[in-house]
VEXGU-616631 format. One record per residue (C-alpha): residue number from 1; residue in three letters; x, y, z. Coordinates in Angstrom, 3 decimals. Example, Ala and Ser with C-alpha at 12.3 -4.5 7.8 and 13.67 -1.06 7.14 Angstrom:
REM residues 2
+-----+---------+----------+----------+----------+
! num ! residuo !     east !    north !       up !
+-----+---------+----------+----------+----------+
!   1 !     ALA !   12.300 !   -4.500 !    7.800 !
!   2 !     SER !   13.670 !   -1.060 !    7.140 !
+-----+---------+----------+----------+----------+
This chain:
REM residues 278
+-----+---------+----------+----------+----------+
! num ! residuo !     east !    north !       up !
+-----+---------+----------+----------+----------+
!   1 !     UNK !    0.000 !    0.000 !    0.000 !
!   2 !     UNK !    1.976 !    2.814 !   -0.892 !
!   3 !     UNK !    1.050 !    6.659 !    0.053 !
!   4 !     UNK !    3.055 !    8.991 !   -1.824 !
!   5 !     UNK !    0.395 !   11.909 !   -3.119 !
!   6 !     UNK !    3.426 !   14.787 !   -2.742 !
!   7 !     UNK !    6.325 !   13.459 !   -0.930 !
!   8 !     UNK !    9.089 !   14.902 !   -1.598 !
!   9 !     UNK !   11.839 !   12.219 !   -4.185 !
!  10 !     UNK !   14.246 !   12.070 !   -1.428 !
!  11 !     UNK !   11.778 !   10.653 !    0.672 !
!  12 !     UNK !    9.994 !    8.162 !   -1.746 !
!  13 !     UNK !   11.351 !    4.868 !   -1.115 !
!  14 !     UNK !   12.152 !    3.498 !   -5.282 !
!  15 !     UNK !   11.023 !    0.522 !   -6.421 !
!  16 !     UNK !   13.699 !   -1.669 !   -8.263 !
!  17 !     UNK !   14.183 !   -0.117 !  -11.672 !
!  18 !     UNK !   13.186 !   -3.764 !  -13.127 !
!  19 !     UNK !    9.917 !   -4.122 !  -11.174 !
!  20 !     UNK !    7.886 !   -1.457 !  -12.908 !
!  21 !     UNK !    6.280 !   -1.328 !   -9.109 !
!  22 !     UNK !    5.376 !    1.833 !   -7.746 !
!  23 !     UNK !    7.870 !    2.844 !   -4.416 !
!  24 !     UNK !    6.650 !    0.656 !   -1.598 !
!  25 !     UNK !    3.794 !   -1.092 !   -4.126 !
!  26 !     UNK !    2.428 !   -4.572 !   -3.044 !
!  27 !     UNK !    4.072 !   -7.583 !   -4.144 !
!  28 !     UNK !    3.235 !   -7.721 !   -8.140 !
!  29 !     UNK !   -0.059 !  -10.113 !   -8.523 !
!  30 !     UNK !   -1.247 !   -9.141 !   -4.976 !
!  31 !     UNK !   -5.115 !   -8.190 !   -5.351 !
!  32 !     UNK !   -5.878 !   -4.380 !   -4.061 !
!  33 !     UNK !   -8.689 !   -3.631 !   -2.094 !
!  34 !     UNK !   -8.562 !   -0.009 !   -1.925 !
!  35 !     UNK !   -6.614 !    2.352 !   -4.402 !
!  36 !     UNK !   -7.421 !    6.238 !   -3.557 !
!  37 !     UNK !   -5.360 !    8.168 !   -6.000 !
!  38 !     UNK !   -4.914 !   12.038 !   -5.751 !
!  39 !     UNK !   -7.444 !   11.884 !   -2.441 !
!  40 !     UNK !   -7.777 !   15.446 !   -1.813 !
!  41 !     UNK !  -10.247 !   16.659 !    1.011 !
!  42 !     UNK !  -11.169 !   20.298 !    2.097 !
!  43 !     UNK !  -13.357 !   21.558 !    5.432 !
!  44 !     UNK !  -14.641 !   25.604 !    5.551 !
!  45 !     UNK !  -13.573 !   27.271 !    8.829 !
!  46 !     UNK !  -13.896 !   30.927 !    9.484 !
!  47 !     UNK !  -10.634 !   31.745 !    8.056 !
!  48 !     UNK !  -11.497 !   30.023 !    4.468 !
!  49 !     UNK !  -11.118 !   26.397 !    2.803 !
!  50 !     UNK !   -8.816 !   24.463 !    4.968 !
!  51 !     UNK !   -6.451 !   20.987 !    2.874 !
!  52 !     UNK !   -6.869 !   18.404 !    5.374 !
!  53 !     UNK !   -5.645 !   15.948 !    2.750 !
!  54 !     UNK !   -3.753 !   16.685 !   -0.446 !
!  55 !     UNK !   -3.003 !   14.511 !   -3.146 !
!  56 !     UNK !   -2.623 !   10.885 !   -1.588 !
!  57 !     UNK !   -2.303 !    8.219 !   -3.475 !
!  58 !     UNK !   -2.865 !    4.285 !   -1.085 !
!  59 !     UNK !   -2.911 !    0.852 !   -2.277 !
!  60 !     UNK !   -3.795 !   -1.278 !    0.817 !
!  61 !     UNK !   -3.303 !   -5.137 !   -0.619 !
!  62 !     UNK !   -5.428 !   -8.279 !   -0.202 !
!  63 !     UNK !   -4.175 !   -9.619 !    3.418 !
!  64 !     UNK !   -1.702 !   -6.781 !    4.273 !
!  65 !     UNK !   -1.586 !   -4.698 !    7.320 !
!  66 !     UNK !   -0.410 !   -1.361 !    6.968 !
!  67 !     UNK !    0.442 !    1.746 !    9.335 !
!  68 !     UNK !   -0.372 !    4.984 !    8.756 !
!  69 !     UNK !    1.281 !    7.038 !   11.450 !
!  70 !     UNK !    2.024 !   10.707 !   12.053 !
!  71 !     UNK !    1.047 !   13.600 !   14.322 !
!  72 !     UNK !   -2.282 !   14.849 !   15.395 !
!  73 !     UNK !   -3.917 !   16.767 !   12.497 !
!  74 !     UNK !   -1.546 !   15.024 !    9.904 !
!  75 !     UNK !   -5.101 !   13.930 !    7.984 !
!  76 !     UNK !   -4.670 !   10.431 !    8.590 !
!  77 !     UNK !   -8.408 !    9.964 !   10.351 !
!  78 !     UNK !   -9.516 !   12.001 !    7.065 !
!  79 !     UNK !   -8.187 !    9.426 !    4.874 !
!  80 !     UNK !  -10.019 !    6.602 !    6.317 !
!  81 !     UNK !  -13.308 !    9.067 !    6.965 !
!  82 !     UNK !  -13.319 !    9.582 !    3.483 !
!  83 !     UNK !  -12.893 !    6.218 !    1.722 !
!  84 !     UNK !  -15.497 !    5.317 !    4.332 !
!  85 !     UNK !  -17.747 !    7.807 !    2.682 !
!  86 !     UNK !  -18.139 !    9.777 !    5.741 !
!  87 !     UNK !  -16.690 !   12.834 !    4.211 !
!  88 !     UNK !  -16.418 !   14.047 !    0.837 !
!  89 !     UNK !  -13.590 !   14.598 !   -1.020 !
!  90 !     UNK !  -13.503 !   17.120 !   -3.653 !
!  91 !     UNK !  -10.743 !   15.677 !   -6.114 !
!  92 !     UNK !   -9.098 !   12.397 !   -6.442 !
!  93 !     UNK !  -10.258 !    8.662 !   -7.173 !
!  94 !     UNK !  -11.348 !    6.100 !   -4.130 !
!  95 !     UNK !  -10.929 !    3.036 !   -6.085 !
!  96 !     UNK !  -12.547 !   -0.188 !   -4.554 !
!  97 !     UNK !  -12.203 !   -3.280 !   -6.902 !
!  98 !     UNK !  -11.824 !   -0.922 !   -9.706 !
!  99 !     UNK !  -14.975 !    0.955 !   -9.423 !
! 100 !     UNK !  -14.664 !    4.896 !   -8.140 !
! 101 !     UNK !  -16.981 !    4.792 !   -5.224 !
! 102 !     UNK !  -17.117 !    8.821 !   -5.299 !
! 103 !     UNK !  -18.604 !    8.720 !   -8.603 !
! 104 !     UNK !  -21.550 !    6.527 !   -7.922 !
! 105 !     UNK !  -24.991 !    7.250 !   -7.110 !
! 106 !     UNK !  -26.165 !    7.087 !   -3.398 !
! 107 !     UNK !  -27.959 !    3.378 !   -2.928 !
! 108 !     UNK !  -24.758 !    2.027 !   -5.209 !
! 109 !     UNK !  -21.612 !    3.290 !   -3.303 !
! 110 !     UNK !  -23.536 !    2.133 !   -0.198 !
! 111 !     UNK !  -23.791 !   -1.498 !   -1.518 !
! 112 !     UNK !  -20.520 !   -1.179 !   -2.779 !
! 113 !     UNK !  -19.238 !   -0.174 !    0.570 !
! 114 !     UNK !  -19.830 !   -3.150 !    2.742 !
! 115 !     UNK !  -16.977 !   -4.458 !    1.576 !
! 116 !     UNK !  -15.026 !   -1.982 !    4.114 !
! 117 !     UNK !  -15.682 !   -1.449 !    7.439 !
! 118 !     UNK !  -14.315 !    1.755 !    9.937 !
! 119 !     UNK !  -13.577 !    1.147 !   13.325 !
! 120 !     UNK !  -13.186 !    3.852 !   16.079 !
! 121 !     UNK !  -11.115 !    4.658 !   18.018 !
! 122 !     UNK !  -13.501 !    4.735 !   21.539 !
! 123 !     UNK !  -15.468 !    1.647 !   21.885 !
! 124 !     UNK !  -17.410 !    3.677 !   24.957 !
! 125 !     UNK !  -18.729 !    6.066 !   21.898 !
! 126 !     UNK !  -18.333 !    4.027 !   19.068 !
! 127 !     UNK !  -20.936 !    0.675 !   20.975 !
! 128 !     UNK !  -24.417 !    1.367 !   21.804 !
! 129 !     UNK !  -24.601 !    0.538 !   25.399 !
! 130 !     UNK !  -27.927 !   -0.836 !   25.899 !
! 131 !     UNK !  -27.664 !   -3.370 !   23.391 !
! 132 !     UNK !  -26.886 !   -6.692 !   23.711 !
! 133 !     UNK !  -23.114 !   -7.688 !   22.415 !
! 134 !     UNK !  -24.713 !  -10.138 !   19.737 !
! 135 !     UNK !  -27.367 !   -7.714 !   18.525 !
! 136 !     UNK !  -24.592 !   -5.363 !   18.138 !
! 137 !     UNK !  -22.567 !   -7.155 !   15.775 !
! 138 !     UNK !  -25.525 !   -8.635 !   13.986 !
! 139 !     UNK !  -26.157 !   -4.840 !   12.990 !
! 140 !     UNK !  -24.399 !   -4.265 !    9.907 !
! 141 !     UNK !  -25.884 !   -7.736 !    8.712 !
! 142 !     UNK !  -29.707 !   -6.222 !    9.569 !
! 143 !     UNK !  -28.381 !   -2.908 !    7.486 !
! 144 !     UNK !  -27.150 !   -4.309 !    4.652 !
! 145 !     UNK !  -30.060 !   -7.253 !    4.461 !
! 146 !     UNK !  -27.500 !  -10.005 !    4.912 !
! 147 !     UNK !  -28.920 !  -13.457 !    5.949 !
! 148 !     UNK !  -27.708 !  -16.410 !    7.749 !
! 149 !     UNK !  -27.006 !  -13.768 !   10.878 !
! 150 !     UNK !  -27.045 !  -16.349 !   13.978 !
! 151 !     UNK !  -23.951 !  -18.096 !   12.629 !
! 152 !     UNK !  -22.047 !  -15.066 !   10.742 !
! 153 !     UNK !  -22.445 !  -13.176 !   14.159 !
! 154 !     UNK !  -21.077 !  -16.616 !   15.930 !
! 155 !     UNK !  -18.133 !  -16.653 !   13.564 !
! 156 !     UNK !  -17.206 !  -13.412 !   14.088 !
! 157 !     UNK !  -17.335 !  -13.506 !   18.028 !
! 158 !     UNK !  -15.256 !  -16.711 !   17.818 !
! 159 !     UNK !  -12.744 !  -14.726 !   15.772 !
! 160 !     UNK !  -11.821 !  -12.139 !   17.379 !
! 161 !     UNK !  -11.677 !  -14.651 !   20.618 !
! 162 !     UNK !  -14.294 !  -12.977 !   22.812 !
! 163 !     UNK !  -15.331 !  -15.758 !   25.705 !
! 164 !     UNK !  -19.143 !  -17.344 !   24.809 !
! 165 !     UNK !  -20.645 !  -16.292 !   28.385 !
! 166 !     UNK !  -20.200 !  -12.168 !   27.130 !
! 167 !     UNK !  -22.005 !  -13.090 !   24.030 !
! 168 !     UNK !  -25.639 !  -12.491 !   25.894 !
! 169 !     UNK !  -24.844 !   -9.594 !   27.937 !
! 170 !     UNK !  -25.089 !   -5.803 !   27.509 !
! 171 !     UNK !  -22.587 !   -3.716 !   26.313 !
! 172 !     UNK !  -22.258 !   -1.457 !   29.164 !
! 173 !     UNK !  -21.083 !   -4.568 !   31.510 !
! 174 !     UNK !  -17.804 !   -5.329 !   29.291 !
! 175 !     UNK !  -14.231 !   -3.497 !   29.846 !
! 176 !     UNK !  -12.314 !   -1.310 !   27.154 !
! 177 !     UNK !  -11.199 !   -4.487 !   26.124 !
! 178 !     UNK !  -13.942 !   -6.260 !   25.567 !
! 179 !     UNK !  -15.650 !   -3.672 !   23.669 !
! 180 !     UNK !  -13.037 !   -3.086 !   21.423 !
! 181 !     UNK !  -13.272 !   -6.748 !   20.357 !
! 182 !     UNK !  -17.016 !   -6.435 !   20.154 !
! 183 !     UNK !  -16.135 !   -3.620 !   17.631 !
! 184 !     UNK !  -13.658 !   -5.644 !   15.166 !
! 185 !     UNK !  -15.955 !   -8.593 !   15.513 !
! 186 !     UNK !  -18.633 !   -6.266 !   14.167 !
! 187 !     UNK !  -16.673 !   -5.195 !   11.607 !
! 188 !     UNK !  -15.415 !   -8.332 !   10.238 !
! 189 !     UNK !  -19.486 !   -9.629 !   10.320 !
! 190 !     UNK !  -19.984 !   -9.215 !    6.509 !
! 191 !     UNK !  -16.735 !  -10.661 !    5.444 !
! 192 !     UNK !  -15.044 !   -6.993 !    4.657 !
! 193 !     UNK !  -12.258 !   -6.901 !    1.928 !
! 194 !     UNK !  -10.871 !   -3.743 !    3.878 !
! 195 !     UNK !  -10.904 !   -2.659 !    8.028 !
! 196 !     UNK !   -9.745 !    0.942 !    8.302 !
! 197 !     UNK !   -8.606 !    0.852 !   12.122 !
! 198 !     UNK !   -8.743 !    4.448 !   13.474 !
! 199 !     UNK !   -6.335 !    4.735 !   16.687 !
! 200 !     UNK !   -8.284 !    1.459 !   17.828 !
! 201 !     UNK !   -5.541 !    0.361 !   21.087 !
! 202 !     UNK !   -5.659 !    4.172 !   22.304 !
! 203 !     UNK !   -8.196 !    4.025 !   24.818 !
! 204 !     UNK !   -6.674 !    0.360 !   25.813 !
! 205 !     UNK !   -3.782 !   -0.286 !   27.972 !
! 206 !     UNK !    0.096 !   -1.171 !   26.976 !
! 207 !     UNK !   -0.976 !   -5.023 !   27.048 !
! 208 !     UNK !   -4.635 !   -4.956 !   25.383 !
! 209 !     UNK !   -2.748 !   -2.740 !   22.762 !
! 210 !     UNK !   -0.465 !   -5.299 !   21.902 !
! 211 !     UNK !   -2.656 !   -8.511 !   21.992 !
! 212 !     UNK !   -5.288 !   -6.052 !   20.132 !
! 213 !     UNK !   -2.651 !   -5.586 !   17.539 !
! 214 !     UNK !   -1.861 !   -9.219 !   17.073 !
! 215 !     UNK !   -5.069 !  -10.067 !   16.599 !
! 216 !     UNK !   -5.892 !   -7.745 !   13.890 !
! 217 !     UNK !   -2.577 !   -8.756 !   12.084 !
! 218 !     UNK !   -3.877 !  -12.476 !   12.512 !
! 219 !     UNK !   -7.106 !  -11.919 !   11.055 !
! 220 !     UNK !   -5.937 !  -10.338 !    8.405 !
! 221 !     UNK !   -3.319 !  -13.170 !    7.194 !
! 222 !     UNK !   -6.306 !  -15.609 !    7.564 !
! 223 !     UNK !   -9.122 !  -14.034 !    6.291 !
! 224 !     UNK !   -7.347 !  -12.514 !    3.468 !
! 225 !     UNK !   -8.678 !   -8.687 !    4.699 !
! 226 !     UNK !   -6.353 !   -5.517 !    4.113 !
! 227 !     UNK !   -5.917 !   -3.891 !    7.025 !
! 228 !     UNK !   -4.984 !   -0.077 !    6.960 !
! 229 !     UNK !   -4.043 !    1.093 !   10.671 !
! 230 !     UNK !   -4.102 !    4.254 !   11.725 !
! 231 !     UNK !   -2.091 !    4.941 !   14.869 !
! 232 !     UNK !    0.358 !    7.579 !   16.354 !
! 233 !     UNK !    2.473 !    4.380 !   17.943 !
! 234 !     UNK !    5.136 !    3.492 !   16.584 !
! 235 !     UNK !    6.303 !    0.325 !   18.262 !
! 236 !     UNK !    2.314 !   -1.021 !   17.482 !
! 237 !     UNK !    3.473 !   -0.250 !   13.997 !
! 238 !     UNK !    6.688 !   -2.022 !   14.094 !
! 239 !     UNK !    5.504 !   -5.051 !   15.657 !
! 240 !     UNK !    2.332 !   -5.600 !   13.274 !
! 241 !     UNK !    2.569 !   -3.769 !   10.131 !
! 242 !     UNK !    4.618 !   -4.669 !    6.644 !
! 243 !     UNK !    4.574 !   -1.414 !    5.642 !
! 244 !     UNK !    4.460 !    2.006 !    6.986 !
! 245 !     UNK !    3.233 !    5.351 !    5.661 !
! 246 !     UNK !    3.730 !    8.653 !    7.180 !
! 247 !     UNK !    1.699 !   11.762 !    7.019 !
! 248 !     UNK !    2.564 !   15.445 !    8.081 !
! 249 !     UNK !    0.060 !   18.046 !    7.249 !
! 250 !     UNK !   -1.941 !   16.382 !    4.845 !
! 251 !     UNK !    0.688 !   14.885 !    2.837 !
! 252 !     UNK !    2.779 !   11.618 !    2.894 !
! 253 !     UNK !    6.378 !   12.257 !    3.420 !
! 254 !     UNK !    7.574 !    8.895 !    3.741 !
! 255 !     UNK !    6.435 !    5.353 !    2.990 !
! 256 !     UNK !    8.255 !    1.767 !    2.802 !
! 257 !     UNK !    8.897 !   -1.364 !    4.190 !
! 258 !     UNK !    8.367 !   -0.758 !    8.474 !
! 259 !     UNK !   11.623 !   -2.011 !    9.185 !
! 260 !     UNK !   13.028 !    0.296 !    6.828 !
! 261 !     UNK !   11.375 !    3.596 !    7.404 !
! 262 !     UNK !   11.257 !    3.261 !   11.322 !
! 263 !     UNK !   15.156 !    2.242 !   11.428 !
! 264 !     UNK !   16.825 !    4.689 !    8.756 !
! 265 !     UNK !   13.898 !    7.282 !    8.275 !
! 266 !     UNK !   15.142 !    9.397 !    5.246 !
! 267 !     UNK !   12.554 !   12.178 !    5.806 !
! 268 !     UNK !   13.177 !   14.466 !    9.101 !
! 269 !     UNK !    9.852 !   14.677 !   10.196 !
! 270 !     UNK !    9.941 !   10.658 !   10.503 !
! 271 !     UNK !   13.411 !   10.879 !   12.054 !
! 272 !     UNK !   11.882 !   13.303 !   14.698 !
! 273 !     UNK !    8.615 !   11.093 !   15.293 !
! 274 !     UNK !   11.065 !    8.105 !   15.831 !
! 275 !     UNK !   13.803 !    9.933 !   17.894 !
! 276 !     UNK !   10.783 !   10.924 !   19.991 !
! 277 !     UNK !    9.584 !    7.383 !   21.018 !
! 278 !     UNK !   13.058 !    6.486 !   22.104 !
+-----+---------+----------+----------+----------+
């Protein structure tokens, strides 16, 4: 899944000159999921039309987990808001199995769309909490007119490993934790071919984070699902993600291999976000 939309060339990460790949490009053959190309969103405030995000181009890959780090305001919650369909962009492609959702009419970009699933960051917010933790994730199956519910809600559960006896109960009665899994399990109910992850360990602690992280890693080898994962932490990064793709002010700066960009960052707002986690 490479971001690039702007970076400058010294930070672009080049493919090999035989490949034909775009820098930081999933392996050749590897089916896409999501392509936004030249994803450019704007907001009014009082002091005029405000670039949130300029010119991105993403390829998230069939099966692939990917980070997209940087700091607070960078646009990365934009991206996923907007390949979501929550927000509009006004130029640029979202490309989702080759058709341009932004281009379709209404009823079809919504059918097209449960392919992809958003999670939030706050489970407390995100979970209504007077619902029961099955009717919850059977939700997106009752919006989308989905059948066989009972056992797709079952599977999911099982999946993302949340104990049977929680199944029944409320919302409001299960930790940070437990919500959180309640979320992804939701989110995985139709089978998506992409989970955008918004910040979804920040409201957890340093251990939930990490088995949190594993799990969605997991799920995504198995079940074939790209993953794109937004977070501001860098070791979550390291430890799950192939790739890594870093915004600053609405732009990518950097992209490549994890290893790569987190070890010898070649752009110096990366260097700076990594010096400042040591």
């Amino acid at each position: 899944m490479p971001l690039s939309g702007g970076a400058p060339a010294r930070a672009r990460r080049a493919a090999s000159p035989h490949s034909g790949a775009p820098a930081g490009a999933p392996p050749p053959g590897a089916p896409n999921a999501d392509r936004p190309r030249g994803l450019t969103v704007g907001f009014r405030t009082a002091a005029g039309r405000v670039r949130a995000v300029c010119e991105v181009d993403l390829d998230v890959a069939a099966g692939e987990t990917v980070a997209l780090v940087g700091g607070s305001g960078a646009g990365k919650s934009t991206v996923a808001r907007a390949v979501a369909g929550l927000v509009a962009p006004e130029g640029g492609r979202i490309l989702l199995d080759g058709v341009d959702l932004p281009t379709l009419r209404r009823r079809e970009a919504r059918w097209r769309r449960r392919a992809l699933h958003l999670v939030f960051q706050d489970p407390y917010a995100a979970l209504p909490p007077t619902l029961r933790v099955a009717d919850v994730v059977a939700e997106p199956l009752v919006i989308h007119r989905i059948g066989g519910r009972e056992e797709r809600v079952a599977e999911a559960l099982a999946a993302v490993q949340l104990p049977g006896r929680l199944h029944r109960r409320y919302v409001h009665q299960l930790s940070g934790g437990e919500r959180q899994r309640v979320a992804l399990a939701r989110a995985l109910v139709t089978g998506p071919r992409l989970v955008l992850a918004d910040e979804p360990t920040a409201m957890l602690d340093a251990s939930l984070r990490r088995d949190l992280v594993d799990l969605l890693g997991a799920l995504a080898a198995q079940r074939g699902t790209a993953v794109l994962h937004i977070t501001h932490d860098l070791a979550l990064a390291a430890r799950s993600c192939a790739r890594t793709v870093v915004m600053r002010a609405g732009r990518v700066v950097e992209h490549g291999p994890t290893d790569d960009v987190l070890s010898a960052p070649q752009h110096e707002y990366t260097a700076a976000l990594v010096a400042a986690c040591r």
